[in-house]
N, CA, C, O and CB atoms as a CASP TS submission, in Angstrom:
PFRMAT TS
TARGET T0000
AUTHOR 0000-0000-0000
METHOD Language model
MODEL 1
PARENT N/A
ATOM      1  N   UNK     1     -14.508  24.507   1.092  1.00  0.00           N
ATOM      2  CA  UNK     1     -14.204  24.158  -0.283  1.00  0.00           C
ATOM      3  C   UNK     1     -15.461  23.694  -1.010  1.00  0.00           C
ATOM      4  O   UNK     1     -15.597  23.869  -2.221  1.00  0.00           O
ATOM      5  CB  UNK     1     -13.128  23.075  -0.333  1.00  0.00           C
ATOM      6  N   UNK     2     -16.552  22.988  -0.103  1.00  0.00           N
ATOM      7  CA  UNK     2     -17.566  22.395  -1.280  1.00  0.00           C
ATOM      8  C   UNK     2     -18.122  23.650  -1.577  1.00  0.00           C
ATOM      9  O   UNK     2     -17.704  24.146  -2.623  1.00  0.00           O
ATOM     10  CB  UNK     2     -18.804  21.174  -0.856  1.00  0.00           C
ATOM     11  N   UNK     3     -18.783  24.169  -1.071  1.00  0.00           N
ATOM     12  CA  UNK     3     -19.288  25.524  -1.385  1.00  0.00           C
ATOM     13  C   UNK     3     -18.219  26.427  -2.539  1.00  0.00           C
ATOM     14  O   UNK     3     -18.813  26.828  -3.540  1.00  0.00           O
ATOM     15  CB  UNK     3     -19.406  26.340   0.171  1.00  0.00           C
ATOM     16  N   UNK     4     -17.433  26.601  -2.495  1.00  0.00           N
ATOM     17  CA  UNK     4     -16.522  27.498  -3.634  1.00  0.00           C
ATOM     18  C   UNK     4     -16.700  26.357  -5.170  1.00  0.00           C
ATOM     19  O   UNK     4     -17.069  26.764  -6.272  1.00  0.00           O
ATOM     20  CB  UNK     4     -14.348  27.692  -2.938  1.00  0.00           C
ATOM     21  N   UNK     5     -16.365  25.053  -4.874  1.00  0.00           N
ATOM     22  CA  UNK     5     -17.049  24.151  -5.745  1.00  0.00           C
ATOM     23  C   UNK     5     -18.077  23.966  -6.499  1.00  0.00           C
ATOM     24  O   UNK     5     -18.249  24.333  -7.661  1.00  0.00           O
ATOM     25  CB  UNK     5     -17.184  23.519  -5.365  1.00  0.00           C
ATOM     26  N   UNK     6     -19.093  23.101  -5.469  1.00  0.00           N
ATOM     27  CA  UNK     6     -20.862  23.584  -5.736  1.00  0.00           C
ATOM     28  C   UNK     6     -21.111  25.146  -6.829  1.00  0.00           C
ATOM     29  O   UNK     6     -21.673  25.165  -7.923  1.00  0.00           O
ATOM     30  CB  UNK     6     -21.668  24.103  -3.757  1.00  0.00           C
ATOM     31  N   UNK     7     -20.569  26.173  -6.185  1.00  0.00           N
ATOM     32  CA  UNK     7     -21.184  27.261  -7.042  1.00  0.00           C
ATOM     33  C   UNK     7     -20.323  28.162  -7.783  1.00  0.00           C
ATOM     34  O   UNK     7     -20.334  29.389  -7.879  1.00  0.00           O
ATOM     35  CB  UNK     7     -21.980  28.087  -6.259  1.00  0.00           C
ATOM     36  N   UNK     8     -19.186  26.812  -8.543  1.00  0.00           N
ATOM     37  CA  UNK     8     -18.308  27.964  -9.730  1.00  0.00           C
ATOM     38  C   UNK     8     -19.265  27.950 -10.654  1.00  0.00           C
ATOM     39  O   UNK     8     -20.328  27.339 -10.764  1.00  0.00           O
ATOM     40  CB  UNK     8     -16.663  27.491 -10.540  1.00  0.00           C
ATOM     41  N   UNK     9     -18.628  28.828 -11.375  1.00  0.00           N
ATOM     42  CA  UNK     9     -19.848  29.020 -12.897  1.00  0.00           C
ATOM     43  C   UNK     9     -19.314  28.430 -13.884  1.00  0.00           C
ATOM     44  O   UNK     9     -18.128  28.188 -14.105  1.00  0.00           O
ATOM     45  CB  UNK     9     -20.197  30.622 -13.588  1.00  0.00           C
ATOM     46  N   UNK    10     -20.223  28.209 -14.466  1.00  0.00           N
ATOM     47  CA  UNK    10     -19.936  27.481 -15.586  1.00  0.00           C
ATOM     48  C   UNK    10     -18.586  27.958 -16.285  1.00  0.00           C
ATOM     49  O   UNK    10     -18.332  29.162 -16.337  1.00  0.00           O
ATOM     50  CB  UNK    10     -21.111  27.574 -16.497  1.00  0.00           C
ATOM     51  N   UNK    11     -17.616  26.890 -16.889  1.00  0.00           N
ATOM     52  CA  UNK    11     -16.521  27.135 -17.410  1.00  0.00           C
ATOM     53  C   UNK    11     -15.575  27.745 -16.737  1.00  0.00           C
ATOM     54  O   UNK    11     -14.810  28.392 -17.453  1.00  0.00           O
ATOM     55  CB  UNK    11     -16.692  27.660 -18.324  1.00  0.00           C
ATOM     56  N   UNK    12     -15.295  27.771 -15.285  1.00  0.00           N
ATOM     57  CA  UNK    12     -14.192  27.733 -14.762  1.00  0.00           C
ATOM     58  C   UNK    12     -13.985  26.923 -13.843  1.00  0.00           C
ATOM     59  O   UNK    12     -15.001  26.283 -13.572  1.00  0.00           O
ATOM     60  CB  UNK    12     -13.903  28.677 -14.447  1.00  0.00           C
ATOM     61  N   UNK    13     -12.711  26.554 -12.966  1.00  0.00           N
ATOM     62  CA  UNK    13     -12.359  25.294 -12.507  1.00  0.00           C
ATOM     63  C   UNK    13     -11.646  25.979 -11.268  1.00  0.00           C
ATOM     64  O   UNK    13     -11.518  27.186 -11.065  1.00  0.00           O
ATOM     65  CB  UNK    13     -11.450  24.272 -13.581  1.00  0.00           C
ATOM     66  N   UNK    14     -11.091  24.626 -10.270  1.00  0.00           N
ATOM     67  CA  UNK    14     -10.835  25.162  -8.967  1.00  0.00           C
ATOM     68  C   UNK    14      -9.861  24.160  -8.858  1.00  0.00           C
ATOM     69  O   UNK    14     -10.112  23.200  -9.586  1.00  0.00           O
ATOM     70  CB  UNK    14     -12.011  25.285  -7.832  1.00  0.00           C
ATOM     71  N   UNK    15      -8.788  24.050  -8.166  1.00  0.00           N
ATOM     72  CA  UNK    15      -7.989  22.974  -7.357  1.00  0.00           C
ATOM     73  C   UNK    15      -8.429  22.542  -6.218  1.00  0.00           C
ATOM     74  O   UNK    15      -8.966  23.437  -5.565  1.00  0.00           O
ATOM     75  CB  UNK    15      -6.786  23.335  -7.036  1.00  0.00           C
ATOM     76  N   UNK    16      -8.410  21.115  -5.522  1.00  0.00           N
ATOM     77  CA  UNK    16      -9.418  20.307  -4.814  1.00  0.00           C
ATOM     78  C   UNK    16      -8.492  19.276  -4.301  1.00  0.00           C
ATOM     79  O   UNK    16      -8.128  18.155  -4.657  1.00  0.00           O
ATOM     80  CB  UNK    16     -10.675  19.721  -5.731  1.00  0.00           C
ATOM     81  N   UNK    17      -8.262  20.057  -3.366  1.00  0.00           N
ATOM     82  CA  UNK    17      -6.688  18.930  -2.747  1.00  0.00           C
ATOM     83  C   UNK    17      -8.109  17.769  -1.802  1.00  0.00           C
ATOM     84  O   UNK    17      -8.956  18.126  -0.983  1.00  0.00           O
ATOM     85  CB  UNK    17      -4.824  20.296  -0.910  1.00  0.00           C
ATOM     86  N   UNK    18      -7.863  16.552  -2.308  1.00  0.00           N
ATOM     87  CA  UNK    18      -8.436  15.516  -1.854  1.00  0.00           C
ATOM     88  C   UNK    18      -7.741  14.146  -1.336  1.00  0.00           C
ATOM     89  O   UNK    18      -7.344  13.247  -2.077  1.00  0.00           O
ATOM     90  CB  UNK    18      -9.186  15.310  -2.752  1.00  0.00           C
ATOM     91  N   UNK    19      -7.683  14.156  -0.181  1.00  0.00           N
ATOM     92  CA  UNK    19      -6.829  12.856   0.172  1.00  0.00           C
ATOM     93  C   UNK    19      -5.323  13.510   0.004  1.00  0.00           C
ATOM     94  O   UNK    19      -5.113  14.671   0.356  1.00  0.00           O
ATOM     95  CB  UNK    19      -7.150  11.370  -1.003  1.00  0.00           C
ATOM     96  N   UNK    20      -4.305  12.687  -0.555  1.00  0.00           N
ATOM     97  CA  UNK    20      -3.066  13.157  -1.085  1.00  0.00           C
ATOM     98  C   UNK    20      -3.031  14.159  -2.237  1.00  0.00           C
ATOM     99  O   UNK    20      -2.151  14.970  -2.526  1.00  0.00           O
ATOM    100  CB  UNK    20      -2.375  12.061  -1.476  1.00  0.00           C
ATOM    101  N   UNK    21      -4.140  13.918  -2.792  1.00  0.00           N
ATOM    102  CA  UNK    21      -3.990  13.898  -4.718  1.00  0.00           C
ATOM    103  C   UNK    21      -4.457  15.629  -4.851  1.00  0.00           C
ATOM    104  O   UNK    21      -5.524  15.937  -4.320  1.00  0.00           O
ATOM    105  CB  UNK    21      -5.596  12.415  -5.886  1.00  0.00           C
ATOM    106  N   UNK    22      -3.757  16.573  -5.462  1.00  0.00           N
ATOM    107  CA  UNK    22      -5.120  17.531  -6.028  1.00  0.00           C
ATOM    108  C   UNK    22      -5.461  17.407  -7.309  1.00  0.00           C
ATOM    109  O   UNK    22      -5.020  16.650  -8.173  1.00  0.00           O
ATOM    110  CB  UNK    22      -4.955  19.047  -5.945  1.00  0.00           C
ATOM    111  N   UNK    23      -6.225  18.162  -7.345  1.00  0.00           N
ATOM    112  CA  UNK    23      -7.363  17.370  -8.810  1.00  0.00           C
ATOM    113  C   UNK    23      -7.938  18.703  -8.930  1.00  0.00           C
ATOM    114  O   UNK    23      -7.945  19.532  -8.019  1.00  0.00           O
ATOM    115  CB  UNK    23      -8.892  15.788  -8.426  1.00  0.00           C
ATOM    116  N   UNK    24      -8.404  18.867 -10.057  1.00  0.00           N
ATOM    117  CA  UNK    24      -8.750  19.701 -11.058  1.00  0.00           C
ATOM    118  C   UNK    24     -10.145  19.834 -11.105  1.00  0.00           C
ATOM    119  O   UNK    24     -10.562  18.969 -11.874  1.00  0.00           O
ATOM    120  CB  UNK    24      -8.248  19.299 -12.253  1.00  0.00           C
ATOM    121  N   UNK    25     -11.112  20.539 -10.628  1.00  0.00           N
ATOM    122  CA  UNK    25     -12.514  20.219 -11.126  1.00  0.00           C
ATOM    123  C   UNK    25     -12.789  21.773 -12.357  1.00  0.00           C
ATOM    124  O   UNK    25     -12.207  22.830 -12.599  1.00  0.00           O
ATOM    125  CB  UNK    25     -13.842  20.123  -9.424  1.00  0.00           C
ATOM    126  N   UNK    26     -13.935  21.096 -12.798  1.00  0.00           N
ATOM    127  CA  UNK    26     -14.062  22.030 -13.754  1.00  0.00           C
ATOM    128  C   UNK    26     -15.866  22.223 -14.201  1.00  0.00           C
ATOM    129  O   UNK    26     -16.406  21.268 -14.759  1.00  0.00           O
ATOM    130  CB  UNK    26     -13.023  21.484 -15.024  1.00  0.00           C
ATOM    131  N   UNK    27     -16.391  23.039 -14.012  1.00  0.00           N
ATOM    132  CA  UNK    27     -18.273  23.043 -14.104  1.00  0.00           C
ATOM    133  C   UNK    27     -18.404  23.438 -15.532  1.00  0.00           C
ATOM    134  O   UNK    27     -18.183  24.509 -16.099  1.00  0.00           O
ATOM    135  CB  UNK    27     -19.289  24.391 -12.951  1.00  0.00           C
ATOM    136  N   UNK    28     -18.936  21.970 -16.078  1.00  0.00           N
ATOM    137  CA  UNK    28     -19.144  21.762 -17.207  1.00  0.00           C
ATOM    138  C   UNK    28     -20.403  22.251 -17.925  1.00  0.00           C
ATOM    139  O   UNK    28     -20.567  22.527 -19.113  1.00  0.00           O
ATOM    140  CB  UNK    28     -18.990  20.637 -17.249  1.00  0.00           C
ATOM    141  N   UNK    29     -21.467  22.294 -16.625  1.00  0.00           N
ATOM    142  CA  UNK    29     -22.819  22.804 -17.127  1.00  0.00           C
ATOM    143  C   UNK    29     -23.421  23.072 -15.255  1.00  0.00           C
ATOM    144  O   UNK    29     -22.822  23.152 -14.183  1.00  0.00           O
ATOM    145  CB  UNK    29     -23.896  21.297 -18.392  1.00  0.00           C
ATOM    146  N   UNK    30     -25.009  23.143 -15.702  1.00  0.00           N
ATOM    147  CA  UNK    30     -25.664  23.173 -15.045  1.00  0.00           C
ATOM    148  C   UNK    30     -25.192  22.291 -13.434  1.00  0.00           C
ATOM    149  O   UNK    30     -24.634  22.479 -12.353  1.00  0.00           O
ATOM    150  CB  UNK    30     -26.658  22.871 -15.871  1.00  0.00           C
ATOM    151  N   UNK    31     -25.952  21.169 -14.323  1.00  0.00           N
ATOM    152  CA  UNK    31     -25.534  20.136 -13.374  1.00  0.00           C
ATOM    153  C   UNK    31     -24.598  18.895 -13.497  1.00  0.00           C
ATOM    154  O   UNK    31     -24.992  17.786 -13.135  1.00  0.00           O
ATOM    155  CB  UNK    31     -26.564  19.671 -13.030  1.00  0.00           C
ATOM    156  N   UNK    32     -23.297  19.105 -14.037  1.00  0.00           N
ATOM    157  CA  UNK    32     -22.484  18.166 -14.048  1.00  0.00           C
ATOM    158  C   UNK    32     -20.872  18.990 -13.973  1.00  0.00           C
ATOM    159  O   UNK    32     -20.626  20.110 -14.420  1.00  0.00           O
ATOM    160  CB  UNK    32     -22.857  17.234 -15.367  1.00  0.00           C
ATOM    161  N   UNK    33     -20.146  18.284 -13.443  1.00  0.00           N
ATOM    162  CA  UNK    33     -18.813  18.671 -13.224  1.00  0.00           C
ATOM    163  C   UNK    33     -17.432  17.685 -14.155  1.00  0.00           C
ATOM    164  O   UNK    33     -17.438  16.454 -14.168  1.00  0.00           O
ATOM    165  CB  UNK    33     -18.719  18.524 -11.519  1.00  0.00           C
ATOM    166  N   UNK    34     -16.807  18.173 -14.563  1.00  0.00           N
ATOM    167  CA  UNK    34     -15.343  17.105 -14.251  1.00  0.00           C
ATOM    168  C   UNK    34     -13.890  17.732 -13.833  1.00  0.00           C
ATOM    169  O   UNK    34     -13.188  18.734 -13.966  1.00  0.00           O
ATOM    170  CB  UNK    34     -14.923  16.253 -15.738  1.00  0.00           C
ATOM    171  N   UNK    35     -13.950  16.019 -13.043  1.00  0.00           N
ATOM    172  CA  UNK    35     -13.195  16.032 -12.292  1.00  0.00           C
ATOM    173  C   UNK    35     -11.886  15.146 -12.977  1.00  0.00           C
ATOM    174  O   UNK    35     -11.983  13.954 -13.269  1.00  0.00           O
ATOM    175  CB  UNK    35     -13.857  15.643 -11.095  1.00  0.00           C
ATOM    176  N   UNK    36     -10.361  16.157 -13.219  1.00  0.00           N
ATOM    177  CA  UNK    36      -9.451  15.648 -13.731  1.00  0.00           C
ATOM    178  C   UNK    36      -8.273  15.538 -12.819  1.00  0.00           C
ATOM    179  O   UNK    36      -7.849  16.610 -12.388  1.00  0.00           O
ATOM    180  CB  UNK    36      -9.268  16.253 -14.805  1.00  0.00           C
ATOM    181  N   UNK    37      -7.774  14.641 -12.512  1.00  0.00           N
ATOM    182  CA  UNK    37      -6.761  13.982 -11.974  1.00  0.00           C
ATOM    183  C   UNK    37      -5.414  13.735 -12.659  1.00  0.00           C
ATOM    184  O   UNK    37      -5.490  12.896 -13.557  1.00  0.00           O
ATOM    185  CB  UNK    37      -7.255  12.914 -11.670  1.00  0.00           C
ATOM    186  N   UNK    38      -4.358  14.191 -12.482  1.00  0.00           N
ATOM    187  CA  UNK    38      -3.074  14.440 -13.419  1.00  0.00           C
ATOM    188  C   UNK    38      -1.824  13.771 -12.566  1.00  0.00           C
ATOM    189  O   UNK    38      -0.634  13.903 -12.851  1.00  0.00           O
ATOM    190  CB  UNK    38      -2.779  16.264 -13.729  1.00  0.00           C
ATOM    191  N   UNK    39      -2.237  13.200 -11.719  1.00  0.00           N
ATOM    192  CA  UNK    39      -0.775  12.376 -10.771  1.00  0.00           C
ATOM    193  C   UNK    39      -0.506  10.892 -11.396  1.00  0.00           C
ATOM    194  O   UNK    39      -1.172   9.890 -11.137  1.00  0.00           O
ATOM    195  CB  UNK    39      -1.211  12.029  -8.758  1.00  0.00           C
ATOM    196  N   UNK    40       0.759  10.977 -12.390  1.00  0.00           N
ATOM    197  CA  UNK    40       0.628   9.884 -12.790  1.00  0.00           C
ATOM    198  C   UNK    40       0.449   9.715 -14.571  1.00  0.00           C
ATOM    199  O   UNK    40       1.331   9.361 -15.353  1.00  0.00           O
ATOM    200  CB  UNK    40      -0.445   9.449 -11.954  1.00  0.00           C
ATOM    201  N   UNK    41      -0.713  10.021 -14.833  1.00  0.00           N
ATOM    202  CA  UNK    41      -1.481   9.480 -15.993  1.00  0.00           C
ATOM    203  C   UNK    41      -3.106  10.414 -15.679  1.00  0.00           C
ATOM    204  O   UNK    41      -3.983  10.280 -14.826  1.00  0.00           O
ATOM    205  CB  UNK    41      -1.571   7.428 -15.890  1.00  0.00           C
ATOM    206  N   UNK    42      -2.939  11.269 -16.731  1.00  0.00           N
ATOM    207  CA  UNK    42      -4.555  12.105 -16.598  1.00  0.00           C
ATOM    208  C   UNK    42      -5.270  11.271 -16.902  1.00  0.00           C
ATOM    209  O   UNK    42      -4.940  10.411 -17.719  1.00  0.00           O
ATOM    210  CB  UNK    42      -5.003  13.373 -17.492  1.00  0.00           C
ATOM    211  N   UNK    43      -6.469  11.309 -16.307  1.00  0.00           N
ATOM    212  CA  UNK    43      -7.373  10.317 -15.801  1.00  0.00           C
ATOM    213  C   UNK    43      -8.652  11.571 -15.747  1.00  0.00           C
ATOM    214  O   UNK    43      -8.306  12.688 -15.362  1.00  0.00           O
ATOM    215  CB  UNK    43      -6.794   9.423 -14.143  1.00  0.00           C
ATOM    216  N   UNK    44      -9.889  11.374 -16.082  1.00  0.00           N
ATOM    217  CA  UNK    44     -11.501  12.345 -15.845  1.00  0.00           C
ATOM    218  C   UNK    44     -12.285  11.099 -15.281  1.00  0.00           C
ATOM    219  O   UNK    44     -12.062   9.890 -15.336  1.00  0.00           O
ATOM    220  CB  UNK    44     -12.484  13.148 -17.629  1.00  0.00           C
ATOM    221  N   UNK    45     -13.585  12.081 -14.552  1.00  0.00           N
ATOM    222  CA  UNK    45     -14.600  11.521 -14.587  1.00  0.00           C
ATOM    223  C   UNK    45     -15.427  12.476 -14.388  1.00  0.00           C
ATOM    224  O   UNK    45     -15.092  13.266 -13.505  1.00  0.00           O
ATOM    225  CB  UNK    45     -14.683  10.552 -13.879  1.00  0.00           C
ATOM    226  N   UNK    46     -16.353  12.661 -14.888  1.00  0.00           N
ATOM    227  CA  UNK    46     -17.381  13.499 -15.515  1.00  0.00           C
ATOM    228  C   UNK    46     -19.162  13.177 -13.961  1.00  0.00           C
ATOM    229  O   UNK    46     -20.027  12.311 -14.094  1.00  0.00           O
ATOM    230  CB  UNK    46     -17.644  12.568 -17.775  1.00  0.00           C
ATOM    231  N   UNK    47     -19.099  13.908 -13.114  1.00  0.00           N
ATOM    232  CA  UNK    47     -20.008  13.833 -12.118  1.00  0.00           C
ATOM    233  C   UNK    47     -21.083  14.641 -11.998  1.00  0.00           C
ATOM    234  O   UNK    47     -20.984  15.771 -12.478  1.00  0.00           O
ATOM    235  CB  UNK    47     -19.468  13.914 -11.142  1.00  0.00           C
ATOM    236  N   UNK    48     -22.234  14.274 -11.391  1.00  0.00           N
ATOM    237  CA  UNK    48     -23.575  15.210 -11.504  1.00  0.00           C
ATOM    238  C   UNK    48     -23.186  16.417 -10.022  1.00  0.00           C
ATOM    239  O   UNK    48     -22.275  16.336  -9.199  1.00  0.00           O
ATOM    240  CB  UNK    48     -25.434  13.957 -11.215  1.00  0.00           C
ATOM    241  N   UNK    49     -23.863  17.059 -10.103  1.00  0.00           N
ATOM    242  CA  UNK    49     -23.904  17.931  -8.820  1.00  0.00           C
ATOM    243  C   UNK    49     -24.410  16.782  -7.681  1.00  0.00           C
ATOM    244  O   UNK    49     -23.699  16.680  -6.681  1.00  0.00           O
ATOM    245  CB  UNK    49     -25.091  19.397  -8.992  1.00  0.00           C
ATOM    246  N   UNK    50     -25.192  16.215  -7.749  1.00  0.00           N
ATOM    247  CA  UNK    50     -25.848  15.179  -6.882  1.00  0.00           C
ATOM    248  C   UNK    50     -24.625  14.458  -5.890  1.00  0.00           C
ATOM    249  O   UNK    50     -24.276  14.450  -4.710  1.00  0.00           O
ATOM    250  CB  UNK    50     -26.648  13.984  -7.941  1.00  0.00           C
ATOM    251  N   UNK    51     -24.139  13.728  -7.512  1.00  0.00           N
ATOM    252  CA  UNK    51     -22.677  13.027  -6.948  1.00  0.00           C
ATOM    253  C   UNK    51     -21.787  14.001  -6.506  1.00  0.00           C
ATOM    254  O   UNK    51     -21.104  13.820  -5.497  1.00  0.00           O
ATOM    255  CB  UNK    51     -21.827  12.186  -8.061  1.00  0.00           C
ATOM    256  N   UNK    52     -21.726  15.153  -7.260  1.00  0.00           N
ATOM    257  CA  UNK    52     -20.170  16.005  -6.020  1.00  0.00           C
ATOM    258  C   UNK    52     -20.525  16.186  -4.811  1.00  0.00           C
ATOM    259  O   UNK    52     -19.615  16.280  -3.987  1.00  0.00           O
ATOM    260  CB  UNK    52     -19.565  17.744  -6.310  1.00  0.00           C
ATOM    261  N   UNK    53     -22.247  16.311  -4.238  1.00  0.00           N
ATOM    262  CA  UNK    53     -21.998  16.241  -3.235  1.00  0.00           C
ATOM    263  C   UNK    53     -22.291  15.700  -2.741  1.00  0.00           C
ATOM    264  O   UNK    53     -22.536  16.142  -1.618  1.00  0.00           O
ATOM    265  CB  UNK    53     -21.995  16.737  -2.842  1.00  0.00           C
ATOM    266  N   UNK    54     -22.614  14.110  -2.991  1.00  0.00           N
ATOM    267  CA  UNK    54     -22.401  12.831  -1.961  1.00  0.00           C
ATOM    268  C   UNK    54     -20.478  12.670  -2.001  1.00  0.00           C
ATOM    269  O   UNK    54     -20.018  11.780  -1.286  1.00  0.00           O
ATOM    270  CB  UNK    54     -23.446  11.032  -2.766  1.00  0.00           C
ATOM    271  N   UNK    55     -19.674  13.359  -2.662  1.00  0.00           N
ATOM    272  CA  UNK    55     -18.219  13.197  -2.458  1.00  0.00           C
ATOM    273  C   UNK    55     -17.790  14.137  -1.132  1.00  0.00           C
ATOM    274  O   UNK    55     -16.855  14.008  -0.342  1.00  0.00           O
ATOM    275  CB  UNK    55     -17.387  13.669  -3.896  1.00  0.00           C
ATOM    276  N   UNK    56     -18.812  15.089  -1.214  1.00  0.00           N
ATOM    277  CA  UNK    56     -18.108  16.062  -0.225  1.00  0.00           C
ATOM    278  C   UNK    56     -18.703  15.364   1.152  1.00  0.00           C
ATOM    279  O   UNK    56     -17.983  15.468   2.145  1.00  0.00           O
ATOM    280  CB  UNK    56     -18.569  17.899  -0.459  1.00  0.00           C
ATOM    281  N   UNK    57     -19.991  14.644   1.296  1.00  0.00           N
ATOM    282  CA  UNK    57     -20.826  14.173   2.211  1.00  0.00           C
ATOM    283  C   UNK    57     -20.350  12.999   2.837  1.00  0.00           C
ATOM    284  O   UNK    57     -20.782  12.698   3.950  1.00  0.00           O
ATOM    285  CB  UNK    57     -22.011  13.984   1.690  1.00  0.00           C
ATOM    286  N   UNK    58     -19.581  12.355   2.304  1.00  0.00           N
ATOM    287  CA  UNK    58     -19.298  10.842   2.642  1.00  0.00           C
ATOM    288  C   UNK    58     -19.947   9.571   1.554  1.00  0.00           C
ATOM    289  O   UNK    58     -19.479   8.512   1.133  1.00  0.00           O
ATOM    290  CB  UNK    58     -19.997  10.618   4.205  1.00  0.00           C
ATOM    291  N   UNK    59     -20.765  10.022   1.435  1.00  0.00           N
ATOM    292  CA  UNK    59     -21.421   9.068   0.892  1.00  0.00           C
ATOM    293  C   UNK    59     -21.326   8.330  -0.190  1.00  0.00           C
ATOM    294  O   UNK    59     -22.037   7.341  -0.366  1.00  0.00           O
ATOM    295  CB  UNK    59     -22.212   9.369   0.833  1.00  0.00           C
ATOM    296  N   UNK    60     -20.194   8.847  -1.251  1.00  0.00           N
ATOM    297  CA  UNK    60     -19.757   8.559  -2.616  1.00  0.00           C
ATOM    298  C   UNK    60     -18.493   8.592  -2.598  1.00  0.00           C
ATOM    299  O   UNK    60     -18.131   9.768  -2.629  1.00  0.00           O
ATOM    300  CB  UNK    60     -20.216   9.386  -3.622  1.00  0.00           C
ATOM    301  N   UNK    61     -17.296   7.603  -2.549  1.00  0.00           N
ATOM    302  CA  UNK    61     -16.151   7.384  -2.724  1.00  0.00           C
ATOM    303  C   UNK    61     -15.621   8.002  -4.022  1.00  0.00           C
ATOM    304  O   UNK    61     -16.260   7.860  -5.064  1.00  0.00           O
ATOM    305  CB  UNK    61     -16.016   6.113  -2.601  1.00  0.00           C
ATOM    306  N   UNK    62     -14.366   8.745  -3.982  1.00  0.00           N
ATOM    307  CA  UNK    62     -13.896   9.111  -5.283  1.00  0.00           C
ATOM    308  C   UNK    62     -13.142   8.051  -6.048  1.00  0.00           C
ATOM    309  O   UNK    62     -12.403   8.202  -7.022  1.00  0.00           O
ATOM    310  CB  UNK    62     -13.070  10.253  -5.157  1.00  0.00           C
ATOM    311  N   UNK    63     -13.523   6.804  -5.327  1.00  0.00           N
ATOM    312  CA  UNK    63     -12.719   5.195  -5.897  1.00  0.00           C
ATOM    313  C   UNK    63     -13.961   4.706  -6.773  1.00  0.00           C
ATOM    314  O   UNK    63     -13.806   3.723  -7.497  1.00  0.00           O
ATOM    315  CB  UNK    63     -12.250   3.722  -4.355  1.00  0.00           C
ATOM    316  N   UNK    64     -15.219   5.385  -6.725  1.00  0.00           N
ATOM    317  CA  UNK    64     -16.112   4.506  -7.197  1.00  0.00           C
ATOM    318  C   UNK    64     -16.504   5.269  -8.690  1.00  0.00           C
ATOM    319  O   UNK    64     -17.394   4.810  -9.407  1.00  0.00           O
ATOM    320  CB  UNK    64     -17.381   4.264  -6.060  1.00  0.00           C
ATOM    321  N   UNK    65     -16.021   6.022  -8.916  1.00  0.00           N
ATOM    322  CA  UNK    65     -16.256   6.649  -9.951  1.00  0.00           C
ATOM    323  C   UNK    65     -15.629   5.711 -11.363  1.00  0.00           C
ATOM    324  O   UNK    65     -15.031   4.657 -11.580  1.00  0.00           O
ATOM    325  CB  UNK    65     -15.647   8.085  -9.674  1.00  0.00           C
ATOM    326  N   UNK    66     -16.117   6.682 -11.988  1.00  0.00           N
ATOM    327  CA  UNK    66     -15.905   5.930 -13.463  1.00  0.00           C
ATOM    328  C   UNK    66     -14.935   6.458 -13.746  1.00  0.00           C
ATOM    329  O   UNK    66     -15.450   7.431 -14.297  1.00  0.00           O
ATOM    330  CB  UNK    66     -16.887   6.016 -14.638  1.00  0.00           C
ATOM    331  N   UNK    67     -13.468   6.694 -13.860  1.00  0.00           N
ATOM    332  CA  UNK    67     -12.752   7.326 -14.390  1.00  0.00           C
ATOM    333  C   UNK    67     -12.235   6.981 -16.226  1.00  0.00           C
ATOM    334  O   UNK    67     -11.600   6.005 -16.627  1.00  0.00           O
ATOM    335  CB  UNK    67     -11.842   7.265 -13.365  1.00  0.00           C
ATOM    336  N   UNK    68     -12.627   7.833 -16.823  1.00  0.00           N
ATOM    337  CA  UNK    68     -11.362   7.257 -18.340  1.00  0.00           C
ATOM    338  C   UNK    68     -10.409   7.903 -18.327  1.00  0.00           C
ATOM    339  O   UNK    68      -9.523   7.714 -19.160  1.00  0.00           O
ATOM    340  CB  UNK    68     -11.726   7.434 -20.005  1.00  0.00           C
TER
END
């Protein structure tokens, strides 16, 4: 999945079953993504390539994000 992720093209999006939740990503540009979450109350947070893949790596919690 990170790989089909990492290299959509610009302006199209993928489903990203994470944990329980799936979520919506969508490649906004170059290097930034968002990521929309709809369980509940839609919720974004807008991530660099860097950060998607410290999400796929371990290294970046999808709790630590900024969501609005």
């Amino acid at each position: 999945m990170k790989d089909k992720i990492i290299n959509l093209s610009i302006g199209e999006s993928i489903d990203w079953k994470f944990g329980l939740t799936t979520r919506e990503v969508y490649r906004i540009s170059k290097n930034k993504f968002e990521i929309n979450e709809t369980c509940g109350i839609w919720i974004t947070a807008i991530v660099t390539k860097k950060q998607m893949n410290d999400l796929f790596n371990g290294s970046l919690s999808i709790r630590e994000l900024k969501w609005n």
